[in-house]
N, C-alpha and C positions, 0 to 999 in steps of 0.2 A: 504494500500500500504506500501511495506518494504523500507528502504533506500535503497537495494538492488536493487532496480526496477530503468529506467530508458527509455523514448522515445527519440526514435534517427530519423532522418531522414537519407537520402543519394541522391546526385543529379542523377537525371533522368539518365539510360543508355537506350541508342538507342537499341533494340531488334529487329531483322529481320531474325532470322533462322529459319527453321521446325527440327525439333528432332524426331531421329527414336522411334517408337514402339517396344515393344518385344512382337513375335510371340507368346509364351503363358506365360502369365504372370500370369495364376494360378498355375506353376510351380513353380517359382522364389522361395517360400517359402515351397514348399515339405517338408514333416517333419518337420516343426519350428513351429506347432501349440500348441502342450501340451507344451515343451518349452517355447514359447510364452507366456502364461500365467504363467507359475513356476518364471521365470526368468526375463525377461523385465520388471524393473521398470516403475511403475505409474508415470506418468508425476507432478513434482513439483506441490505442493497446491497453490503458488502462479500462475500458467500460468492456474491453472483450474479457480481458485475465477476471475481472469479476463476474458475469454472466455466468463464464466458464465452471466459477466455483460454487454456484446457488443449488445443486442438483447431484444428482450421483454421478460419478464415472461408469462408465462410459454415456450420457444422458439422453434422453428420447426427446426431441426440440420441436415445439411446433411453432414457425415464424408464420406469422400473418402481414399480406401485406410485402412480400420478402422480394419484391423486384425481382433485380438480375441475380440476388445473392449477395448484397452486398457487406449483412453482416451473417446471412447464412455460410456462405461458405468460410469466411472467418470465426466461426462456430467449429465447422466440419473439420477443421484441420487442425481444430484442438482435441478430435476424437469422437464429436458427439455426431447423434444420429438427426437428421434433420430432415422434417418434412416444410416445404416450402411453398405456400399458398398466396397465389397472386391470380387476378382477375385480367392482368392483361398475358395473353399468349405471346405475344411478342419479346416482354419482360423473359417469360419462364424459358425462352426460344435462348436468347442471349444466354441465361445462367445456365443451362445446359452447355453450351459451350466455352464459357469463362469455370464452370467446375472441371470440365475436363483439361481443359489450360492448365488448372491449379493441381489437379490429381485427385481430387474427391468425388468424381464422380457416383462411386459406390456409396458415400455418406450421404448424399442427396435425394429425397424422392421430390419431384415437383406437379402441382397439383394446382387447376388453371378454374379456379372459383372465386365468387364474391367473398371477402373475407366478413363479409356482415353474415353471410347467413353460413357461416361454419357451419354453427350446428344440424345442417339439412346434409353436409357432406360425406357420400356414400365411404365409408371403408376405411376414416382417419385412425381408428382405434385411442388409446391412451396416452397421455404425453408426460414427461417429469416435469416439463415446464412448459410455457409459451410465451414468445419474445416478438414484441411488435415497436419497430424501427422506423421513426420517424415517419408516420404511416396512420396512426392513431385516428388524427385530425378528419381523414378521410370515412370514419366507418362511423357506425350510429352504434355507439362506444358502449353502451349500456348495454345493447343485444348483445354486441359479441361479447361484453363480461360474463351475459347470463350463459350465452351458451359454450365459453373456456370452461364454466365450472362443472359440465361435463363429460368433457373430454379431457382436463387435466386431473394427475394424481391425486387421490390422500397426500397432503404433504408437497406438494409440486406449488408451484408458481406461477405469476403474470408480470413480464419487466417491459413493462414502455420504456423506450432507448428513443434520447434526441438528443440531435447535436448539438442543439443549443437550448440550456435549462430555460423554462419561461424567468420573463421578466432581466434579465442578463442581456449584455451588451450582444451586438450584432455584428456583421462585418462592416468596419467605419465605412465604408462606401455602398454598404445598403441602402444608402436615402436615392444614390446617385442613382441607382438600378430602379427604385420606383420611380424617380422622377422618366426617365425613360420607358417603362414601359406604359406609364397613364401617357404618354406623349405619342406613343405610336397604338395605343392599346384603348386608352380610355381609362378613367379612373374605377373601373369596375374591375376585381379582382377573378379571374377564371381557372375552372377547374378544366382547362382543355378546352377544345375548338368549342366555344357557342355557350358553353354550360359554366353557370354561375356558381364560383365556390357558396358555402354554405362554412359560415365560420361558427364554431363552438361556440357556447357560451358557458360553456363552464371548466375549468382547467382538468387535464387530465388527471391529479393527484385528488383531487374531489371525486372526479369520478370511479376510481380503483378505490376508494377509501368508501364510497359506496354500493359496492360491489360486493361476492364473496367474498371476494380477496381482499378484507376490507383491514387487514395488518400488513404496516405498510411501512418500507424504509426507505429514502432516498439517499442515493449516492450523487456526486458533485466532482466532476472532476473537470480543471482547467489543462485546456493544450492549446497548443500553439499550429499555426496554419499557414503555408505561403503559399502563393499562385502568383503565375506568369501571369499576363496581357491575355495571353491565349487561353490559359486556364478558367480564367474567371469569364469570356465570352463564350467556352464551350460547355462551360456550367450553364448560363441561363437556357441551354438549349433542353436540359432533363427538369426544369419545375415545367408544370402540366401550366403554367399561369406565362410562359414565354418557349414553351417549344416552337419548335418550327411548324408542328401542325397548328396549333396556335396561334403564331404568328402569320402562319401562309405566304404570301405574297410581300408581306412587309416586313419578313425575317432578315431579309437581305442591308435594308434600310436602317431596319432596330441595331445589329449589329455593327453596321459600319458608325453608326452615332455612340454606342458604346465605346470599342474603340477609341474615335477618338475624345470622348470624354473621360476618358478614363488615363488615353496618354497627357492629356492637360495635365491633368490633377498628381499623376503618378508617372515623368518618366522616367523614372529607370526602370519600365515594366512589371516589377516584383509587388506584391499585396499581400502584407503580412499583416496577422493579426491574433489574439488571442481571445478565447472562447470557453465555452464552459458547459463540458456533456452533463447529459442528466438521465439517469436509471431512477425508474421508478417503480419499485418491485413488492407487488401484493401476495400475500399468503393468505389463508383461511382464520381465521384465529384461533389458536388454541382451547380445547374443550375445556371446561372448569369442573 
């Protein structure tokens, strides 16, 4: 464990709403699969090394939500078994070949479903835990609470994993990126070509904390991050909110004003910054 690290609690919030669904949420990420793996950084070594320890060895992992694999297969190659659920085929098309790149192919199954309605999915079986990776936001969070609690363990888990903890600083040039894309985009946020994000209203630690998994730890860990010029334009291409499906026609024009708003501000190309993940991990509570 680093100095960096830190558990925190937070008092109980009353949760009582249903949150909409999106009608096709294998959509949401249209074109952000090869992207997805060029560009989307690996989730911190320190948020993997503890995942890794919440569960038995060798551990049965159910990621929801799990893209190309981007912290599954960094799961698999600590041993564990992992089943990897994602709605868009495209995403599961990429991490089939980025697991065989890596060698864990065998650790992998992948499995091309709504992560909202898990619990309707034919033949998942049992899990020691289940890990949902910056991903959360997207699902109507309380369904798929109710239905982790049956398909995970006696004694197993729920870790929401983001790379950046709420309410913590962002990347200093995130204002620059919204100002460009309400400029080529409009000031309305989008889950993908046409379809309007639907933002939470209520934080994800309220919501696990009312859940089964309603004993709850969080972990806190600060790291550090750098990106080229080219990094951080080929990042906006994997959020559902500036893909290129998204953007369409005007990806060419978004990007070139990136660029150069970004070499104004920044030339020696490089964009460093520090951040601060966030594990949020539920258990049952203990019987009395």
């Amino acid at each position: 464990m680093t100095d960096s690290m830190k558990y925190t609690g937070a008092p109980k919030e009353s949760v009582a709403h249903s949150e909409g669904a999106y009608a096709h949420p294998g959509e949401i990420f249209a074109s952000c699969g090869n992207s997805y793996v060029e560009f989307r950084r690996r989730h911190a070594a320190e948020v993997v090394d503890y995942l890794t320890h919440l569960g038995p060895s060798p551990a049965r992992i159910l990621d929801l939500g799990c893209g190309p694999g981007t912290l599954a297969l960094d799961l698999a190659e600590r041993g564990m078994r992992i089943t990897g659920v994602d709605a868009s085929q495209e995403m599961l098309d990429e991490g089939r070949t980025w697991a065989k790149q890596r060698g864990v192919s065998e650790s992998v199954e992948w499995r091309c479903a709504d992560a909202t309605t898990v619990g309707q999915v034919d033949g998942l079986g049992t899990f020691d835990g289940a890990v949902i990776a910056d991903a959360f936001h997207w699902f109507d969070r309380q369904r798929v609470l109710m239905d982790l609690d049956k398909v995970v363990r006696p004694g197993g888990f729920v870790a929401v994993v983001g790379y950046r903890a709420p309410e913590t600083q962002r990347e200093w040039w995130h204002p620059l990126l919204v100002r460009l894309r309400e400029k080529h985009l409009g000031a309305a946020d989008l889950a993908g070509p046409n379809t309007p994000y639907i933002r939470p209203e209520v934080g994800h630690e309220a919501m696990v904390r009312a859940s089964p998994f309603s004993s709850v730890s969080v972990l806190r860990a600060d790291y550090r991050r750098e990106y080229t010029l080219d990094e951080v334009v080929g990042l906006q291409r994997t959020f559902a909110y500036s893909s290129a499906a998204t953007l369409g026609e005007k990806q060419e024009a978004f990007e070139a004003d990136l660029r150069s708003t970004l070499s104004t501000v920044q030339p020696s190309g490089l964009f460093t910054t520090t951040l601060q993940a966030a594990v949020i991990v539920g258990r049952r509570p203990e019987p009395r």
